[in-house]
C-alpha positions in Angstrom: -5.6 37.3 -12.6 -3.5 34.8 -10.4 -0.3 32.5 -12.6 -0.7 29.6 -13.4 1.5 27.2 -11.2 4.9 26.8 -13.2 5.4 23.0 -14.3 7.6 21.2 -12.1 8.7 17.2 -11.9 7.0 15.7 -9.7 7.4 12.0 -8.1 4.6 9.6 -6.6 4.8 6.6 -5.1 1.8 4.6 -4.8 1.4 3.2 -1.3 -1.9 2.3 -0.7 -4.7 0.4 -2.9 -7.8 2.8 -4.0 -11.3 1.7 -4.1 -12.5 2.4 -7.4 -15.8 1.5 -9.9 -14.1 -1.2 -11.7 -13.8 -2.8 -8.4 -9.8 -3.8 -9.0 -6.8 -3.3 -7.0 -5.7 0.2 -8.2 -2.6 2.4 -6.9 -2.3 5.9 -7.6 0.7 7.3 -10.3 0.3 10.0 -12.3 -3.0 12.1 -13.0 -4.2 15.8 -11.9 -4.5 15.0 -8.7 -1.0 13.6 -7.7 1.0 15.4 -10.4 -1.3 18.2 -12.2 -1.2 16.2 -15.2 -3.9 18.0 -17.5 -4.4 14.9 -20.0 -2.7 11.7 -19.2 -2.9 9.2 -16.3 -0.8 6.4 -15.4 -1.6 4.0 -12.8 -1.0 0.3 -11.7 -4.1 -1.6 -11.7 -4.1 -5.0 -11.1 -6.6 -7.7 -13.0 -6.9 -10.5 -10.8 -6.7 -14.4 -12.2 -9.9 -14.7 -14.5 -10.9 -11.1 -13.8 -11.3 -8.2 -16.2 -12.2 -4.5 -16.0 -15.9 -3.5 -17.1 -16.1 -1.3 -20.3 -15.4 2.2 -19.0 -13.7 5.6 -20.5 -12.1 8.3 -19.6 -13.6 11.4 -21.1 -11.1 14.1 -20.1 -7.8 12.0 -20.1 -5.1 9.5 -22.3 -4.3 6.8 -20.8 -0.8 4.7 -21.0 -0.3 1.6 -20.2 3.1 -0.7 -19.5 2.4 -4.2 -18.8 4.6 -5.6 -16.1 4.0 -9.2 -16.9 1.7 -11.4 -18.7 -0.7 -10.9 -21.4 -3.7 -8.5 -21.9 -6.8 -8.3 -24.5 -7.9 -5.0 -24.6 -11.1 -4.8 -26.6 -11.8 -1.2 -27.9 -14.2 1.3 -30.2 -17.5 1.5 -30.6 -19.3 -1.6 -28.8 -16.1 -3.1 -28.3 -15.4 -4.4 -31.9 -12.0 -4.2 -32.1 -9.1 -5.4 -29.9 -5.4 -5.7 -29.2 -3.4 -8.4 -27.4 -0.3 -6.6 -25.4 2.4 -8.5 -23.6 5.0 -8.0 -20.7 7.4 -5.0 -21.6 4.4 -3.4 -24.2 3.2 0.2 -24.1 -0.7 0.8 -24.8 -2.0 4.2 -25.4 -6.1 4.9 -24.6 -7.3 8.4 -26.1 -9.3 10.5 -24.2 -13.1 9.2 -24.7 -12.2 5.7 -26.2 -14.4 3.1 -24.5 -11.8 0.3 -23.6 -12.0 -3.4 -21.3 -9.2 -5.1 -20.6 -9.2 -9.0 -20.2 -6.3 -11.2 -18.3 -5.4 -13.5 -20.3 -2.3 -14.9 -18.8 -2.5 -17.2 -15.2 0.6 -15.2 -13.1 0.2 -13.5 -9.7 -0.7 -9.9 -9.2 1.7 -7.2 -9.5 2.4 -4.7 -6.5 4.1 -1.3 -6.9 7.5 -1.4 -6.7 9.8 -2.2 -2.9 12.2 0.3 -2.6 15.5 -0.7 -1.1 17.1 2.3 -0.9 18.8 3.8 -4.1 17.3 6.6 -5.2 16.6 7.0 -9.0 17.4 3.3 -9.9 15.8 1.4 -12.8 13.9 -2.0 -12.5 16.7 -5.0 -12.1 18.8 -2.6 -10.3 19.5 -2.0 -6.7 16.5 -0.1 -5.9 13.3 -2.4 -6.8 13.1 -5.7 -6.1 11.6 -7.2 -9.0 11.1 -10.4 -7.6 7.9 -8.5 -6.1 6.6 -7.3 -9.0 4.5 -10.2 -10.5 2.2 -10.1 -13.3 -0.9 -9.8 -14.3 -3.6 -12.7 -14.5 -6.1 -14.7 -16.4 -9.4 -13.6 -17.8 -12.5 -14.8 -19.3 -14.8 -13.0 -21.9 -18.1 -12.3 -20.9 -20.8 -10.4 -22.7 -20.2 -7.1 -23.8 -22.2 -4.6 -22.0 -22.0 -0.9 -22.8 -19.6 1.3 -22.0 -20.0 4.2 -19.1 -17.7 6.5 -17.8 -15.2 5.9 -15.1 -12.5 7.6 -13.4 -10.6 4.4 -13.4 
């Protein structure tokens, strides 16, 4: 029998937009793939002005969420009945299997992953990302509820 590979930190950096189901501008952070994660993922996905994700889950990982800017419904549960409003500097955790749809509700401009200027290891506000290009996430409408099905992202 072979080892497992021994856990390690690992870095990404997001520098191209993925086609996905949802059919939203999505950039790739943390998952098995990128950082053999075996149960969360963490991307940037961006809802456009009046846009909205389609009910989807994620049946073998958590999700968390940090919104950049702006202001997000996110209806959740079975058919959708229940719902939480988060807003620029919340966290949002998704359980593995929970069907979820987030809504825009605020009217900025779309984020984009952090410019790097140069410092390595620097915070947001500091020398290192420009926060003047990270915008924020944008309006949405409510339409009907369909069903849930499962989506990668």
């Amino acid at each position: 029998m072979g080892q497992a590979p021994k856990p390690t930190v690992t870095r990404v950096r997001p520098d191209k937009e993925t086609a996905t189901k949802q059919k939203l501008a999505y950039f790739s952070g943390i998952s098995g793939q990128t950082a053999g994660a075996t149960g969360l993922s963490m991307n940037l996905v961006v809802v456009p002005p009046g846009g909205s994700a389609e009910p989807h889950y994620h049946k073998d990982f958590e999700a968390a969420i940090y919104l950049l800017e702006g202001r997000v419904e996110t209806r959740y549960g079975e058919g959708l009945a229940e719902s939480v409003i988060t807003e620029k500097g919340d966290f949002l955790f998704i359980p593995a299997g929970m069907p979820h749809q987030p809504f825009n509700l605020s009217d900025h401009r779309r984020p984009q992953p952090p410019e790097r200027t140069g410092k390595r290891g620097a915070l947001p506000g500091e020398e290192g990302i420009n926060p003047a290009r990270n915008s924020s996430l944008s309006r949405g409408f409510l339409p009907q509820k369909p069903s849930p099905t499962e989506t990668q992202a």
